[in-house]
MARLOTI-712141 format. One record per residue (C-alpha): residue number from 1; residue in one letter; z, x, y. Coordinates in Angstrom, 2 decimals, padded with zeros to 5 digits. Example, Ala and Ser with C-alpha at 12.3 -4.5 7.8 and 13.67 -1.06 7.14 Angstrom:
> 1  A  007.80  012.30  -004.50
> 2  S  007.14  013.67  -001.06
***
This chain:
> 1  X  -016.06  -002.18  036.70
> 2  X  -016.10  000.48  034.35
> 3  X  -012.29  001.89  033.51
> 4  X  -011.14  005.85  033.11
> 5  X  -012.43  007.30  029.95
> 6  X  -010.82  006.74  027.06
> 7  X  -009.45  009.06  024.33
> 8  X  -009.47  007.13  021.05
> 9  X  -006.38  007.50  018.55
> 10  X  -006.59  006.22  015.45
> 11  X  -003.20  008.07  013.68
> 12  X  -000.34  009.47  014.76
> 13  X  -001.77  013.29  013.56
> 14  X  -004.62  012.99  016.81
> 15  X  -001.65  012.17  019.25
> 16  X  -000.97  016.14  019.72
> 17  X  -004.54  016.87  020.49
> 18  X  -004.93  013.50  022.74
> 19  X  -001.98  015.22  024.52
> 20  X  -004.43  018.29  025.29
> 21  X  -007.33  016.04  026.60
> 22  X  -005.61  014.44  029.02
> 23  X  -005.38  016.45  031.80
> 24  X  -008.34  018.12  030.48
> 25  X  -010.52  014.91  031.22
> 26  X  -008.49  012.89  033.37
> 27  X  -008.58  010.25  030.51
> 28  X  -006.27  007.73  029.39
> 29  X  -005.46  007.52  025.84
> 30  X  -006.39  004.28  023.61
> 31  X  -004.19  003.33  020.63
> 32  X  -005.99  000.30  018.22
> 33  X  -003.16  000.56  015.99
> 34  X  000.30  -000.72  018.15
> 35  X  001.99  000.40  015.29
> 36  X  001.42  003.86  017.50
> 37  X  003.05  002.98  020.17
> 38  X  006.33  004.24  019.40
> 39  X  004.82  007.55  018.49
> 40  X  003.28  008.08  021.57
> 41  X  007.16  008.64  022.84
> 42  X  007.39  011.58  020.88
> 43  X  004.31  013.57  022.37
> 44  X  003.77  014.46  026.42
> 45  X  001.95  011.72  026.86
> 46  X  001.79  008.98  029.65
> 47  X  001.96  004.98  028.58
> 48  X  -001.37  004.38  026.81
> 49  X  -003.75  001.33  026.27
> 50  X  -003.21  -000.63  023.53
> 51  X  -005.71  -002.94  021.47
> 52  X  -003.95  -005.48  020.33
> 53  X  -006.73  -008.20  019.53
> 54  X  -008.33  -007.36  016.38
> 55  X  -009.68  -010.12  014.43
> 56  X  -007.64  -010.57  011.15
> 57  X  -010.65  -012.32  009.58
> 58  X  -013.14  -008.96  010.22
> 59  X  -010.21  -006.46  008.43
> 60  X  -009.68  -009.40  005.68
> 61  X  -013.37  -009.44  005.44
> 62  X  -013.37  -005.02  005.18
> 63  X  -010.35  -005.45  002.50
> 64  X  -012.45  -007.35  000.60
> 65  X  -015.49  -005.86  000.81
> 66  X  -013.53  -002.12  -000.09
> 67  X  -013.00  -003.56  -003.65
> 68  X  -015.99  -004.41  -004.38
> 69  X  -017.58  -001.47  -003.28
> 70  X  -014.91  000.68  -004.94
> 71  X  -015.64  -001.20  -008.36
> 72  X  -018.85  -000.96  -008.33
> 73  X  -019.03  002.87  -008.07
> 74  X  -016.32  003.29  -010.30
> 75  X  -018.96  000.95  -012.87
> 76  X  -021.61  003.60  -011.95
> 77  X  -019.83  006.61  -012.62
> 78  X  -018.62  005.53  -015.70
> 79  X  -021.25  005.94  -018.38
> 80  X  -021.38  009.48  -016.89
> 81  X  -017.57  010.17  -017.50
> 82  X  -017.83  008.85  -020.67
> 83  X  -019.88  011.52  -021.64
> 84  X  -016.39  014.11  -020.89
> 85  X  -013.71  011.44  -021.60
> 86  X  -014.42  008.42  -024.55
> 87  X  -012.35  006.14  -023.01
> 88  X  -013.40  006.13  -019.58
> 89  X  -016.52  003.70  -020.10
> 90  X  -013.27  001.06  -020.28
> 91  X  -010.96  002.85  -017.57
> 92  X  -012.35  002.67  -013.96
> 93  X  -011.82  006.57  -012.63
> 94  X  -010.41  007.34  -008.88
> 95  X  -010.70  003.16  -008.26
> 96  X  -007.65  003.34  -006.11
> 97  X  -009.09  006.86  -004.06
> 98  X  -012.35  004.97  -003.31
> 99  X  -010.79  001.78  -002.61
> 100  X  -009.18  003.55  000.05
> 101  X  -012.03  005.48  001.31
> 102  X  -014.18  002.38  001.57
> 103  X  -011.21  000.68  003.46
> 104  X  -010.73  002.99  005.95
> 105  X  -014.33  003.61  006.60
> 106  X  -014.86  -000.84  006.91
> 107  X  -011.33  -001.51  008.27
> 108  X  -012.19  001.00  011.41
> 109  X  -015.78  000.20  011.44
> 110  X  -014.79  -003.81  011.95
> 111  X  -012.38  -002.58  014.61
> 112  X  -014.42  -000.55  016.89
> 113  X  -017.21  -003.22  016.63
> 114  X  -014.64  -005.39  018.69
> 115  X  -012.85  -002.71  020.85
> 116  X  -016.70  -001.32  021.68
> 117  X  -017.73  -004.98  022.69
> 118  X  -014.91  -005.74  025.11
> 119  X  -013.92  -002.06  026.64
> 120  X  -015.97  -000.95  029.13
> 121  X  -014.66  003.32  029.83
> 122  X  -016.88  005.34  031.64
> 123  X  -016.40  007.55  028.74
> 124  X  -015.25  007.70  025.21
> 125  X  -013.60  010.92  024.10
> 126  X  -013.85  010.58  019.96
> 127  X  -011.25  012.66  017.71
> 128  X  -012.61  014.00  014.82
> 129  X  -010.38  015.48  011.97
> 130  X  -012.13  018.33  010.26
> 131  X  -010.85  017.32  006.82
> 132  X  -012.30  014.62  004.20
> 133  X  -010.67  011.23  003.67
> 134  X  -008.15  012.34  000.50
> 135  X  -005.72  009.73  -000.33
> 136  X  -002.63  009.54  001.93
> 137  X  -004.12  011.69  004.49
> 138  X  -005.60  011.30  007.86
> 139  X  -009.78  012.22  008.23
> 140  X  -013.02  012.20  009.91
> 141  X  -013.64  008.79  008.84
> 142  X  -011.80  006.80  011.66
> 143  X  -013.68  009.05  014.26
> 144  X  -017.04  008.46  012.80
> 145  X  -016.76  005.04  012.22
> 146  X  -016.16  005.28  016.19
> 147  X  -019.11  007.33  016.63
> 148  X  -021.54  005.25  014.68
> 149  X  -020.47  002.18  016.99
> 150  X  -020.97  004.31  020.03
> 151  X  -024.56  005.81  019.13
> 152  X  -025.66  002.10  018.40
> 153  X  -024.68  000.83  021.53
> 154  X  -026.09  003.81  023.62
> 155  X  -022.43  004.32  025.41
> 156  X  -021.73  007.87  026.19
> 157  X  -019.39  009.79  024.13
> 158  X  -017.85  013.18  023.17
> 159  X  -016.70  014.34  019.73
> 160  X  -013.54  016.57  019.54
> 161  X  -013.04  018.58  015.90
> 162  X  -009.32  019.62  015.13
> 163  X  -007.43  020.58  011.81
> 164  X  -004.79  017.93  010.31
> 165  X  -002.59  018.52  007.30
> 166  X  -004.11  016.90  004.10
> 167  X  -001.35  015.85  001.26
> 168  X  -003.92  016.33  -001.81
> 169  X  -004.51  020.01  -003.47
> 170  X  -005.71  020.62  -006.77
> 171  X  -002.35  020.47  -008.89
> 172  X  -001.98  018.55  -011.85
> 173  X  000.93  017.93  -014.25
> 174  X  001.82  020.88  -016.46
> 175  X  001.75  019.84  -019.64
> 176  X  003.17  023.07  -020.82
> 177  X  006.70  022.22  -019.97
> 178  X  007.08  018.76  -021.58
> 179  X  009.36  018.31  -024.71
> 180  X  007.08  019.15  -028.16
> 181  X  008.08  015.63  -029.47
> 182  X  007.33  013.04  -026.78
> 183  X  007.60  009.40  -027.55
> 184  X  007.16  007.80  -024.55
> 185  X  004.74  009.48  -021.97
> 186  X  005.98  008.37  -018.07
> 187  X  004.20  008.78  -015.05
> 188  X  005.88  007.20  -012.12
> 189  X  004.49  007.90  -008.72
> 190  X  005.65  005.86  -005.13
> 191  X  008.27  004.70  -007.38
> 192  X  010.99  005.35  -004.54
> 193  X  013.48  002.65  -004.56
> 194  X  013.53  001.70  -008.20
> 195  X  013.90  005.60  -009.27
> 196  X  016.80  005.40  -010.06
> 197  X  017.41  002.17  -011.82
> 198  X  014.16  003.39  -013.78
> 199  X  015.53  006.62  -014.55
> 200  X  018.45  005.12  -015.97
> 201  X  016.58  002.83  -018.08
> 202  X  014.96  005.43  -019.53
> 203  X  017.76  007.49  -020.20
> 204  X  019.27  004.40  -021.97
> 205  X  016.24  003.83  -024.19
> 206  X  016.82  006.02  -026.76
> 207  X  013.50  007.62  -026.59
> 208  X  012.00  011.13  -025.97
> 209  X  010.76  011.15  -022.64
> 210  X  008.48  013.59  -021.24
> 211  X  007.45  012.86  -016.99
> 212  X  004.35  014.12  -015.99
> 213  X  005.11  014.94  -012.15
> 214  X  002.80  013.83  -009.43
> 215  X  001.01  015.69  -006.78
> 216  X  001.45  012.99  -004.17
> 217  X  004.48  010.62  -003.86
> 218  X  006.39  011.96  -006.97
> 219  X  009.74  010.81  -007.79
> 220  X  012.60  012.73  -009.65
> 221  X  014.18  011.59  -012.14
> 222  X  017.42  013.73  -012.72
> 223  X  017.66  013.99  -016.52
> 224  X  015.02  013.58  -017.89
> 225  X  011.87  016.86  -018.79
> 226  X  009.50  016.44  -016.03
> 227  X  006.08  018.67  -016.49
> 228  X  005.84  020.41  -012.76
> 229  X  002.75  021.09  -011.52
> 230  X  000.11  023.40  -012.22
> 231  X  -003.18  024.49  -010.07
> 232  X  -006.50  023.24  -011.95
> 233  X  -007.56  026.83  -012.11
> 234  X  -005.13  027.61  -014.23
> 235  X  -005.86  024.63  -016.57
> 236  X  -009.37  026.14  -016.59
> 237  X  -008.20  028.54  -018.31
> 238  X  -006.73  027.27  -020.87
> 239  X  -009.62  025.31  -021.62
> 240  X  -012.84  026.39  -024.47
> 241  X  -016.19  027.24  -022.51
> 242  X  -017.77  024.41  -024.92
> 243  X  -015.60  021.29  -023.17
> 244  X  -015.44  023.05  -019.26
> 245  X  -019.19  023.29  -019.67
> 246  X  -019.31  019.38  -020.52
> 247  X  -017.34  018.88  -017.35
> 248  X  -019.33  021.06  -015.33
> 249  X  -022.56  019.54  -016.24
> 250  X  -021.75  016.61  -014.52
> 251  X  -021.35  017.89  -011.01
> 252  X  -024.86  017.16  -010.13
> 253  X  -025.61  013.51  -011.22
> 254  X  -021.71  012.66  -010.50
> 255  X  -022.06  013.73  -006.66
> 256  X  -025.92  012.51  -006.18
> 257  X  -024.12  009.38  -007.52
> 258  X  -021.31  009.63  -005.40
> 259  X  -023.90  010.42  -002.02
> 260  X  -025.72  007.00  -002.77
> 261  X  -022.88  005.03  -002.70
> 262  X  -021.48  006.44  000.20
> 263  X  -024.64  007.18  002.36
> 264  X  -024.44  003.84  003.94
> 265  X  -021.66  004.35  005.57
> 266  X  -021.34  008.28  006.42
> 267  X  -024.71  008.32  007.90
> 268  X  -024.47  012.33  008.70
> 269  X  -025.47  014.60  006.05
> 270  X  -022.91  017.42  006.68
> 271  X  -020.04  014.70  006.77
> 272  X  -020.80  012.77  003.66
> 273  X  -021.58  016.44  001.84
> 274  X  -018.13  016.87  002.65
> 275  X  -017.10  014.09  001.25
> 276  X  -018.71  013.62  -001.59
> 277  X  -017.57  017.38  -002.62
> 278  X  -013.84  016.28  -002.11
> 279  X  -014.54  013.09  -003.94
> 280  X  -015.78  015.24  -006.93
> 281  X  -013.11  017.55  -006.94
> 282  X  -010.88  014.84  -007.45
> 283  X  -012.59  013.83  -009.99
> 284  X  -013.14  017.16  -011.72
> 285  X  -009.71  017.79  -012.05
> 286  X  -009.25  014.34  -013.19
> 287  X  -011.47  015.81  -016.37
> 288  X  -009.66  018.84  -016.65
> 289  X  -006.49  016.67  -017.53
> 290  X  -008.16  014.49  -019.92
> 291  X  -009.52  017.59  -022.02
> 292  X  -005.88  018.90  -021.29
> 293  X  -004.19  015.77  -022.71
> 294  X  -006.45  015.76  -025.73
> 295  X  -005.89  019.69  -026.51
> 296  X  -002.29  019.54  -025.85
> 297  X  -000.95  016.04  -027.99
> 298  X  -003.87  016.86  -030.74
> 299  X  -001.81  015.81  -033.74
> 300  X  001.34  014.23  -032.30
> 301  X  000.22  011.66  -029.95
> 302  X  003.05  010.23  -027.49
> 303  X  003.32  006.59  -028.94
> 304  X  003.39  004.60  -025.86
> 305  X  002.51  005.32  -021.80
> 306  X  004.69  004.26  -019.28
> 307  X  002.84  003.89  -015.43
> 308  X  003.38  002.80  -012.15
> 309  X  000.63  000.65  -010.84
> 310  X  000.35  002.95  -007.78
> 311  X  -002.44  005.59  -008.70
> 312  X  -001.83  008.46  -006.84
> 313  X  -003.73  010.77  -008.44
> 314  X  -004.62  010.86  -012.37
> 315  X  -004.32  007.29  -014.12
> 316  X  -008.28  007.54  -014.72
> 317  X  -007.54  010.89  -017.19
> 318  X  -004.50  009.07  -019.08
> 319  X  -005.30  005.38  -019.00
> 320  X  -008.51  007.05  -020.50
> 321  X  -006.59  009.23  -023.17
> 322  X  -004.84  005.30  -023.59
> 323  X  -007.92  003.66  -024.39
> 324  X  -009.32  006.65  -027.12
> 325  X  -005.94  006.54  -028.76
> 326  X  -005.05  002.76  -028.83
> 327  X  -001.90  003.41  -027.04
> 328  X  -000.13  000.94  -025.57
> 329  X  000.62  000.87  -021.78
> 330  X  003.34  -000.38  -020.42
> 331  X  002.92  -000.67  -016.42
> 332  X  006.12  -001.36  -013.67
> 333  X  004.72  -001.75  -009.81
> 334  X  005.63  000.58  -007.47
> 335  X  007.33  -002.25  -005.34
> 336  X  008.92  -005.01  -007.36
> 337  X  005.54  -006.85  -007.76
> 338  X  001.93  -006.35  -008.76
> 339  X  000.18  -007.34  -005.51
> 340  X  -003.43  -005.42  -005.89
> 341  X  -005.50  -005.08  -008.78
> 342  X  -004.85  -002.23  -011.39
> 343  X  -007.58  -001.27  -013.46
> 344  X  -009.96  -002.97  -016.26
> 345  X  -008.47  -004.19  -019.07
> 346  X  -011.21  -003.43  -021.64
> 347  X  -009.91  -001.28  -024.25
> 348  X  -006.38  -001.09  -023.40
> 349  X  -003.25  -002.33  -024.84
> 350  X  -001.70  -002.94  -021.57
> 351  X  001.90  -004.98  -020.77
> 352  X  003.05  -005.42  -017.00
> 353  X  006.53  -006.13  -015.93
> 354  X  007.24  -007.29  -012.79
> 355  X  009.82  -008.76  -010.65
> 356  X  010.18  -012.86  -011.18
> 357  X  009.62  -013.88  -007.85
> 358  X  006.06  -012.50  -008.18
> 359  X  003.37  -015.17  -006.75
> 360  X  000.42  -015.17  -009.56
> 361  X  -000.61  -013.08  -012.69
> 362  X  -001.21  -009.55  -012.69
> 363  X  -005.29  -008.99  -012.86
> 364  X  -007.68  -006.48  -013.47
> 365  X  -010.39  -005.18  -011.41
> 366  X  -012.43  -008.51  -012.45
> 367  X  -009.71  -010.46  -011.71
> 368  X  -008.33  -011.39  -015.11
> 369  X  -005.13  -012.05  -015.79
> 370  X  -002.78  -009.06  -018.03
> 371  X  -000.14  -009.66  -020.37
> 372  X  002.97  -009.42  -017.99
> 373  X  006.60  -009.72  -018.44
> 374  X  009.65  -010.41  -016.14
> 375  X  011.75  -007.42  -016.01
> 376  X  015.44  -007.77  -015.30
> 377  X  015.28  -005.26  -011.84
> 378  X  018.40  -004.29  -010.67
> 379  X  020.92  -006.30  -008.52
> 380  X  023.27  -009.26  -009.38
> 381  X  021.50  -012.68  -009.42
> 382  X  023.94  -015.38  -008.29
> 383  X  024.94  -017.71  -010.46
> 384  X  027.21  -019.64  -008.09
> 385  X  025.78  -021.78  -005.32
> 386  X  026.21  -020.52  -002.34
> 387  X  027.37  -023.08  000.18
> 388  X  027.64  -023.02  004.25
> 389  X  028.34  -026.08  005.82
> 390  X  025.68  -026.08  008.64
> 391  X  022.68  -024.64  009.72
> 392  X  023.74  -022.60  012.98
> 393  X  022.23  -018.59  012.63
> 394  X  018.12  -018.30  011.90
> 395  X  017.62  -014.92  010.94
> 396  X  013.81  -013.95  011.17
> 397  X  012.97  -010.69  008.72
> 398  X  009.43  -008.72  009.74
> 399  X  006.83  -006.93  007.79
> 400  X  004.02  -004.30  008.59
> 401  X  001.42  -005.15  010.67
> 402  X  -001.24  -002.27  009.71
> 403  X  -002.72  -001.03  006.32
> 404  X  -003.84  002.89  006.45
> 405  X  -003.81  002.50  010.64
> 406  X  -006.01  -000.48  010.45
> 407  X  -004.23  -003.68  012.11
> 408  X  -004.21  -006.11  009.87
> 409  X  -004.03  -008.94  012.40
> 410  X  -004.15  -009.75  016.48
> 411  X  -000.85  -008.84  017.82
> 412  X  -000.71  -011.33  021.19
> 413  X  -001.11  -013.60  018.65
> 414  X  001.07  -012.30  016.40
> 415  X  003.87  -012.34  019.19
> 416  X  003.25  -015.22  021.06
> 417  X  004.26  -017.04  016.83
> 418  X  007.16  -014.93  017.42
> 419  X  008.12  -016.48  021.14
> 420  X  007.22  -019.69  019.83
> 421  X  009.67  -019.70  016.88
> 422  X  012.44  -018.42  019.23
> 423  X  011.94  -021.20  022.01
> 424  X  012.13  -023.21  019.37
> 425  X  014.68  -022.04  017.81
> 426  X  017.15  -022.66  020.91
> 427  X  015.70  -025.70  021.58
> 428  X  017.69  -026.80  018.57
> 429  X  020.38  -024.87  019.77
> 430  X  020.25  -022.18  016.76
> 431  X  021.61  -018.44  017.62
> 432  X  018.59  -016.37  016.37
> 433  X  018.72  -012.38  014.50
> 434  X  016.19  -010.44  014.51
> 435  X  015.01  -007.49  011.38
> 436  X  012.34  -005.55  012.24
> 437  X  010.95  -002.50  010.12
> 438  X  011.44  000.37  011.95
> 439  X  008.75  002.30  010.63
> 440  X  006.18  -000.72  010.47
> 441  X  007.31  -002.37  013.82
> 442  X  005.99  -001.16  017.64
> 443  X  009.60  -002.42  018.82
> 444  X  009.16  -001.45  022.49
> 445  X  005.90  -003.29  022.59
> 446  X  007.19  -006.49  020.99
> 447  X  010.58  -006.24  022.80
> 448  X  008.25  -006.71  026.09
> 449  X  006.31  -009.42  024.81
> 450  X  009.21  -011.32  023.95
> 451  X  011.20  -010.80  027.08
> 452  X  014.28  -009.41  025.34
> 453  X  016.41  -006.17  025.06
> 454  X  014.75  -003.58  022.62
> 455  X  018.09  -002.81  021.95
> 456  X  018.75  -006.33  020.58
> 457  X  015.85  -005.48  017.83
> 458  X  017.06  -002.08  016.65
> 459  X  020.76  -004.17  016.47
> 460  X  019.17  -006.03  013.99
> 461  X  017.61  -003.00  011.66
> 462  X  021.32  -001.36  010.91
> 463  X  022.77  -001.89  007.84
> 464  X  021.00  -003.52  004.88
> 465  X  018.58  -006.61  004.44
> 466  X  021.36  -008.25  002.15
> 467  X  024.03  -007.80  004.76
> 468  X  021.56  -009.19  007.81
> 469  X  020.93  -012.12  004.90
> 470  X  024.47  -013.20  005.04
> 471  X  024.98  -013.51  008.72
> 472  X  022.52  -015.55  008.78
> 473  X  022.64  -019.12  007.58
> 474  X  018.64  -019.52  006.68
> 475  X  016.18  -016.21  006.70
> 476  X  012.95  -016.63  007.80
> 477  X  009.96  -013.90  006.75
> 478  X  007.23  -013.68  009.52
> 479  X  003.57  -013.57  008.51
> 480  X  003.44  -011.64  005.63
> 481  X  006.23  -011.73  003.18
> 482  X  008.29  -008.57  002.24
> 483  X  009.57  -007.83  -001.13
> 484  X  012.79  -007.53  000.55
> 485  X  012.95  -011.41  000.59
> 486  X  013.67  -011.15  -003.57
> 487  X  017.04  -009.35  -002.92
> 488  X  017.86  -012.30  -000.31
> 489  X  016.94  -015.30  -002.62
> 490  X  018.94  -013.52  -005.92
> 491  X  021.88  -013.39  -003.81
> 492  X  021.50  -017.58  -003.23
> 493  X  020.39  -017.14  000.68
> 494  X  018.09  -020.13  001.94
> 495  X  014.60  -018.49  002.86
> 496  X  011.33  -019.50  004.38
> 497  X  007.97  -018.27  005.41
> 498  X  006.83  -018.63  008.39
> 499  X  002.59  -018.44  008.09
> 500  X  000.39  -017.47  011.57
> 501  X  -002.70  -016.35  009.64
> 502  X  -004.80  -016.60  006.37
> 503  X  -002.78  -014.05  003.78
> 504  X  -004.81  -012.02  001.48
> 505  X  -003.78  -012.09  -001.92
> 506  X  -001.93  -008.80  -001.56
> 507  X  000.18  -010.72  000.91
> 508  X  000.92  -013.91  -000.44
> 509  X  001.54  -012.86  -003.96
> 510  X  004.60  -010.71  -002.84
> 511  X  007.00  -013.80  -002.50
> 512  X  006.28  -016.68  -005.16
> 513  X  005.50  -020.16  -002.50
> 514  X  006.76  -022.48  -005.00
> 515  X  010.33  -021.18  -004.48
> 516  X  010.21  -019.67  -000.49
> 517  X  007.39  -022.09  001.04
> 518  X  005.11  -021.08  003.53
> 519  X  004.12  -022.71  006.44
> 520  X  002.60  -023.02  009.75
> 521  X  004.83  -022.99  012.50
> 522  X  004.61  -026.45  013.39
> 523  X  005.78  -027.71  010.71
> 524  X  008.40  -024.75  010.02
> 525  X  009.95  -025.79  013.64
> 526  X  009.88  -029.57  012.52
> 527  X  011.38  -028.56  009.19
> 528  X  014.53  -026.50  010.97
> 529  X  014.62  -029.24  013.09
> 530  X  015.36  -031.30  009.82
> 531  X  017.89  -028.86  008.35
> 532  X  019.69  -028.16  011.59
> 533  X  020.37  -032.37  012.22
> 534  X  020.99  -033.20  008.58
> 535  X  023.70  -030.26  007.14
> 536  X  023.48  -032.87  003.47
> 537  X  020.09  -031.83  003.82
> 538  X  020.20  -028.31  004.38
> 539  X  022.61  -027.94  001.43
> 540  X  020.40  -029.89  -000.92
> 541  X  017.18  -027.60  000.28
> 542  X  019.55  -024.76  -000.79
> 543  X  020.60  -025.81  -003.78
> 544  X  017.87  -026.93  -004.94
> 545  X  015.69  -023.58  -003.92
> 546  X  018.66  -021.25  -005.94
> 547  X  018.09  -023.49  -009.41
> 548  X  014.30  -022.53  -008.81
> 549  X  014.63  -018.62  -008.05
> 550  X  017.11  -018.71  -011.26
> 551  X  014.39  -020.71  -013.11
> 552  X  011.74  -017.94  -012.43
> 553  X  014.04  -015.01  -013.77
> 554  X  014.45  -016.83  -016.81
> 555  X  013.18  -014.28  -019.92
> 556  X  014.19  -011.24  -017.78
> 557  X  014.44  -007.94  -020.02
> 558  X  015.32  -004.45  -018.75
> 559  X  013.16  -001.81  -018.90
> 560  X  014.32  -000.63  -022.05
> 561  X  014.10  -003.81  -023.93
> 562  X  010.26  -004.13  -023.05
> 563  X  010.04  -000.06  -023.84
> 564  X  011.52  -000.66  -027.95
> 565  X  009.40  -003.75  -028.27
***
């Protein structure tokens, strides 16, 4: 029997005009990210549906198939970049951007295939942002993806265009305001919680610092000469008519390039022209800085970059700038570790320093490994072992569950791991804490799977992950791991991983294995089981995983060390 149609919400940014269709169309309102859930609370909206079945192996499936979509247009385009920028035949362009285009546009395709298959409304009411997929923002692509599924199954269907913010412009860094002698160029987006630690590092390095400020996600850096921003019209301007024609001239083959590789998947004209113009403008101001950088350091050349892995914006124009000028790069992730491929190597002089607890090399778009470093992050290691004489609190620590609104897994299964590892759990007569992410966790939804007080999760999410740590006696991470886990295991808490799916590498690598294992939850129960009966055993397991997270920190420099050498 066919249900009530269906308004489909993809991000929180369509909830306010879901709220106007509903009465409108007597329609109930779908959510296929749960993550949503909690946002629904904030808008006039009654309880909604909820897919919470999505087949992890389809969106691991999109994830991968993003990349190598993403790198092979960025191989495309480059011979025609070069022809602006020497340097970016090497240096892969708006990688990132396109990666994230492609994943959104495959992540919601594979997840409307299956909500299509098994929903049956009389009608499907599809939201439709006006605005272009831009990094960071919310777009058309969700709803079309929708709409493509809908046309090929011949289910009836009505498409609803609205306005949402967008985060991207057309500012770039302005060079104008940076110090006349710069030594170490520094561009530092999504850099949030190591700003500061970073900011002192650089202050302590001794060298002339100039921080080219980013359009989206920039950090501050008290201190130290940052360059603003500046709109690309006025860098026009300050550019000769013989190197803006250049650019120019590759509008044309750059966007029938750019339509190609994108065709197959926007399959209306006036939406991919849309796109493909946005796409280009990103691009074409990504040329405007490189012409900019060359103009304004002609003569007295920074002698070393300094980048977050996270590219925002620009990393095309100055790993590109990098590659022409042999200078050397040295890259920090945005999060403690390098879990998602950075650029090609070719060309570039290029160190990475991440966090020791890292799980596998840093690699290029191909996949090879990079020269990498440990780097000596903030926060006191233990030296000490850190005894308890039983295992008697399991604390259990949670991660995201969606990437760009795309659910990254099936949540009934996901919670039903979750019940399991808490009937187990008091089965061994264990008192069990949860920390859940408030941002990244649909508490009321998994509060009613589990059969306990929502109030008991948010109890959990006050204070810091180092203070839940030590009222616990053993942390355990859930599915994916979270960086958080390094600050736990440097302070000498035991930890484990609890495994309920496949991880991609952009999962796994966050937590090294060889120190934290992972493991199904079968044997995890049988290994608590262990622990809990045999408190010799529990303190040699913690002993013995302390000497190995020291081991892996061993060679740890600060950022300034790894900045003079």
């Amino acid at each position: 029997m066919p249900m009530p149609g269906l308004i489909a919400v993809a991000h929180r940014l369509d909830l306010p005009s879901a709220a106007l269709l509903v009465e409108q169309q007597q329609a109930r309102v779908l959510l296929v990210d749960p993550l949503n859930h909690a946002r629904v609370l904030h808008h006039p909206l009654p309880e909604p549906e909820v897919y919470t079945r999505v087949d992890p192996a389809a969106t691991r499936a999109a994830a991968i198939d993003a990349q190598a979509r993403a790198l092979a247009l960025s191989r495309a385009l480059a011979p025609l970049l070069q022809r602006l920028a020497p340097g970016a035949d090497v240096v892969p362009w708006s990688a990132h951007r396109f990666q994230q285009f492609f994943w959104t546009a495959l992540g919601y395709r594979a997840v409307w295939q299956q909500a299509t298959a098994e929903l049956r409304p009389e009608h499907w009411h599809v939201l439709l942002p006006r605005q272009p997929h831009r990094y960071g923002a919310h777009s058309f692509v969700p709803g079309l993806m929708l709409v493509e599924q809908l046309r090929a199954r011949g289910l009836p269907h009505t498409a609803y265009s609205f306005d949402v913010p967008t985060l991207e412009g057309s500012q770039l860094p302005d060079l104008r305001q940076l110090p006349g002698d710069v030594e170490l160029l520094c561009h530092l987006p999504t850099c949030f919680h190591d700003a500061e630690y970073f900011r002192q590092e650089l202050l302590a390095s001794g060298l002339r610092c100039g921080v080219l400020s980013a359009e989206v996600y920039d950090v501050a850096l008290e201190g130290l000469p940052a360059s603003g921003l500046v709109d690309s019209a006025v860098v026009r301007g300050l550019l000769p008519p013989a190197a803006l024609a250049l650019l120019d001239e590759l509008a044309a083959p750059v966007c029938a390039l750019l339509r190609a590789h994108l065709q197959p998947l926007l399959l209306n004209a006036n939406f991919l022209e849309t796109q493909v113009q946005a796409l280009w403008q990103a691009l074409q101001a990504q040329g405007l800085l490189c012409l900019w950088l060359e103009q304004h350091f002609a003569g007295r050349l920074p002698r070393r970059l300094l980048l977050s892995n996270h590219d925002s914006t620009v990393h095309g124009a100055l790993l590109s700038f990098a590659a022409r000028h042999r200078l050397p790069v040295t890259m920090v992730p945005h999060s403690k570790v390098f879990n998602q491929p950075v650029f090609n190597s070719d060309g570039l002089q290029v160190q990475c320093l991440h966090h020791g607890l890292q799980d596998g090399p840093c690699v290029d778009l191909g996949g090879r490994a990079l020269l990498a470093q440990r780097l000596a992050f903030p926060g006191a290691w233990q030296q000490e072992e850190v005894t308890a004489p039983r295992l008697a609190t399991v604390g259990v620590v949670l991660n995201g569950l969606s990437a760009n609104g795309v659910s990254l897994l099936n949540f009934e299964d996901y919670a039903a791991g979750l019940r399991q590892l808490a009937e187990g759990c008091r089965a061994l007569g264990l008192a069990l804490r949860w920390r859940i992410r408030m941002a990244e966790t649909p508490a009321l939804l998994l509060a009613e799977r589990l059969g306990v007080p929502a109030d008991d999760l948010f109890a959990g999410a006050q204070g810091s992950l180092l203070d839940f740590g030590r009222g616990c006696d053993l942390v355990i991470g859930y599915d994916a791991p979270t960086s958080g886990l390094h600050e736990l295991l440097g302070a000498g808490l035991a930890v484990l991983q609890a495994e309920i799916r496949p991880l991609a590498g952009d999962e796994w690598s966050i937590v090294d294995a060889g120190v934290a294992p992972r493991m199904n939850l079968v044997e995890l129960l049988a290994r608590l089981r262990l622990l809990a009966a045999n408190p010799a055993y529990f303190r040699d397991f913690r002993a013995g995983q302390h000497r190995l997270v020291l081991a892996r920190q061993e060679g740890a420099q600060p950022l300034r060390h790894w900045l003079r050498h």
